[in-house]
C-alpha positions in Angstrom: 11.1 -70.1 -17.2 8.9 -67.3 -16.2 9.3 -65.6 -12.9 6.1 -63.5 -11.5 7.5 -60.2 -10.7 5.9 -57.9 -7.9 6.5 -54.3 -7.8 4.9 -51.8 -5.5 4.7 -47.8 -6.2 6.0 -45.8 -3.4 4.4 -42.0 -3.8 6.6 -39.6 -5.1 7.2 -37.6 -1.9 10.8 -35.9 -0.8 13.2 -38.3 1.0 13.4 -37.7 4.5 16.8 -36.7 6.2 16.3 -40.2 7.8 16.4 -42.1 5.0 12.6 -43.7 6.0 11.1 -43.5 2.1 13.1 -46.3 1.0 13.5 -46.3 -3.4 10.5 -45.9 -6.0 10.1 -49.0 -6.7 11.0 -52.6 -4.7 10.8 -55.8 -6.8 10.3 -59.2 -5.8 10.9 -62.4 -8.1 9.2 -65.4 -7.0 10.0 -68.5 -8.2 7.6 -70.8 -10.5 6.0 -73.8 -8.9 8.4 -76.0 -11.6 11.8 -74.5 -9.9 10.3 -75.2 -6.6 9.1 -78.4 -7.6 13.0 -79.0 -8.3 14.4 -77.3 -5.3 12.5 -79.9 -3.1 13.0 -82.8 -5.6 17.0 -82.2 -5.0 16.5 -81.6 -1.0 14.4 -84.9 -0.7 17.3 -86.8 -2.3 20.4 -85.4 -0.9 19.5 -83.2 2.6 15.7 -82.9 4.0 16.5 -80.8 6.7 16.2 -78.3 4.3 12.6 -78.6 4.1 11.7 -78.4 7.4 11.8 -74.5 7.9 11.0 -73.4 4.7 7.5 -75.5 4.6 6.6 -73.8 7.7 3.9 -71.7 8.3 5.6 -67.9 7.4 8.7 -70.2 6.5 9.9 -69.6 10.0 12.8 -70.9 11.8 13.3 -72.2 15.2 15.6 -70.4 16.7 16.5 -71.1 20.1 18.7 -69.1 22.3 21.8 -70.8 23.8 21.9 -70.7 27.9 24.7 -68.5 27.4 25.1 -65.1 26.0 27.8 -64.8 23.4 28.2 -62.1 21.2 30.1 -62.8 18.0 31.7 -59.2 17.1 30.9 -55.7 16.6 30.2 -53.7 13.9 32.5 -50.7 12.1 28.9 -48.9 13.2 29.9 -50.3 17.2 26.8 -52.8 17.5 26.9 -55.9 19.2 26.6 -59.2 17.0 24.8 -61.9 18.4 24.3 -65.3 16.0 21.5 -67.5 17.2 21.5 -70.9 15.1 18.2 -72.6 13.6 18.2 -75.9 14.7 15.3 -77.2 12.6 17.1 -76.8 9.3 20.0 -79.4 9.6 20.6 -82.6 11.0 21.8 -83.1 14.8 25.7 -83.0 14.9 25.8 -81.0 11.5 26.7 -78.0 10.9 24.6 -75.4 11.4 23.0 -74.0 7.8 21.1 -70.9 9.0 21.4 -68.3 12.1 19.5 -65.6 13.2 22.3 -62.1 13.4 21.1 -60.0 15.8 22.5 -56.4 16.3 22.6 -54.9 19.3 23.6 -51.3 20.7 25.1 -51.8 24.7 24.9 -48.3 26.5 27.1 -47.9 29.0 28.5 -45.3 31.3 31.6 -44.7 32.9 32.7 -48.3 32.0 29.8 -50.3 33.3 26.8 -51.5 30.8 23.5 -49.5 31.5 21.5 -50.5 28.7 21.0 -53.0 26.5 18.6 -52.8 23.4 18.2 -54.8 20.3 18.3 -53.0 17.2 17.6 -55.5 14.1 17.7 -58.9 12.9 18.0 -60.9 9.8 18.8 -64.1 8.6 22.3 -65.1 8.0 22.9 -68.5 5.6 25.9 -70.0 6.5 25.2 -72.6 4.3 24.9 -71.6 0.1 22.9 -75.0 -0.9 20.7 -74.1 1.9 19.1 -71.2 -0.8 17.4 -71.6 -4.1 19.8 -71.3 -6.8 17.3 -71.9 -9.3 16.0 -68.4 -8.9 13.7 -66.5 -6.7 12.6 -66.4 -3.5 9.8 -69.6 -2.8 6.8 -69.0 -0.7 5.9 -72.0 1.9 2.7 -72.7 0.5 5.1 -73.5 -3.0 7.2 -75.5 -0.5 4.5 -77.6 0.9 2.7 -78.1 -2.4 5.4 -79.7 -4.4 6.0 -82.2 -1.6 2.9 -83.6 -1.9 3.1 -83.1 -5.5 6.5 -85.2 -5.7 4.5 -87.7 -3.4 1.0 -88.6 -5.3 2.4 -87.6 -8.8 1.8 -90.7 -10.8 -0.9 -92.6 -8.7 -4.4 -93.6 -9.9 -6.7 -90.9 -8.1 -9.4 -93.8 -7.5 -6.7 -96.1 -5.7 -5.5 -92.8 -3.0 -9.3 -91.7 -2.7 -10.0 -95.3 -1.5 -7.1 -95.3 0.5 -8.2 -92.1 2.5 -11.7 -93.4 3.4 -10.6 -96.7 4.5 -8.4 -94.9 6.9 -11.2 -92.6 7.8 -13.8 -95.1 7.7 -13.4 -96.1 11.3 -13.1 -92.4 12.9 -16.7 -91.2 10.9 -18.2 -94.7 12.3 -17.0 -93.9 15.9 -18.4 -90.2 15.2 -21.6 -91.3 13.8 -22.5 -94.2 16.6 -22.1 -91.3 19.4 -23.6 -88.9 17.7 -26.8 -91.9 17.2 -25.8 -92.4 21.3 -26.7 -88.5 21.9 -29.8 -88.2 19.9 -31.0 -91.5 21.5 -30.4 -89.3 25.1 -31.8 -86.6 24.1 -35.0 -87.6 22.4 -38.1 -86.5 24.5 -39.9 -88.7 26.4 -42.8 -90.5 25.5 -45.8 -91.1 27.9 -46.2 -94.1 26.7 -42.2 -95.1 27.8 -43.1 -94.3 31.2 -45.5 -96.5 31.8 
């Protein structure tokens, strides 16, 4: 299988003592429309939560703050840990397949908390058949595409066709008879209709 590979030129300029020019070159592998086709063929059959972020719009999650604030740890670097779950990709009463990990640096002074400011966050998978194994990453549009893919795949175009205008049929008569209503309004009047 054939992955599209996207690499981007960074210019050669001197690294900065900051470390913000990150390496030449940055590749991404995509994966092919036949490994995503797969990846959602597998989901449908065994777990569909796992669809429901990654056909998103941006392939967001939902992640929604708990009431509470917990952190979960610090790092070696002394940043805060704070795990906020997704609650779109699994099933109620599961367990939880994806969190947001949120760093944090607490200020404080003379043993009371001044300041408290977030520093990053990425995406933590705490389930492994949550990602594609198949190979690279898969864009939402793939996602949403091989649904409906796995869905019509086989059918006579002329049958679904049909199917959509009979189900439109009565929302374009509706339309069309007030649209007739509002010309019927607005049409100017006639002397002869005022007498």
């Amino acid at each position: 299988m054939s992955k599209e590979v996207i690499t981007r030129e960074v210019p050669d300029e001197p690294l900065s003592e900051q470390g913000e020019q990150q390496a030449a070159k940055r590749t991404i592998i995509w994966a092919t429309d036949a490994e995503v086709e797969s990846f959602v063929q597998e989901a449908r059959e065994t777990d569909p939560y796992k669809l429901a972020c990654r056909g998103r719009p941006g392939g967001r999650h939902i992640y929604e703050a708990p009431k509470e604030l917990i952190f979960t740890g610090i790092t070696r670097d002394g940043l805060w840990v704070r795990e906020i779950p997704c609650h779109g990709c699994h099933a109620p009463g599961e367990k939880v397949k994806v969190v947001r990990i949120e760093l944090w640096e607490v200020v404080h002074y003379r043993g009371k908390i001044t300041r408290c400011k977030i520093v990053g966050s990425y995406p933590g998978y705490k389930d492994p058949s949550y990602l594609n194994h198949g190979g690279g990453r898969m864009k939402p549009r793939q996602v949403q595409s091989a649904e409906v893919t796995l869905v019509l795949r086989g059918q006579q175009y002329r049958d679904v066709r049909k199917q959509v205008i009979l189900r439109a049929l009565p929302q374009l008569l509706s339309d069309a008879s007030a649209t007739l209503e509002v010309e019927e309004l607005s049409a100017p009047v006639q002397d002869r209709d005022l007498a």
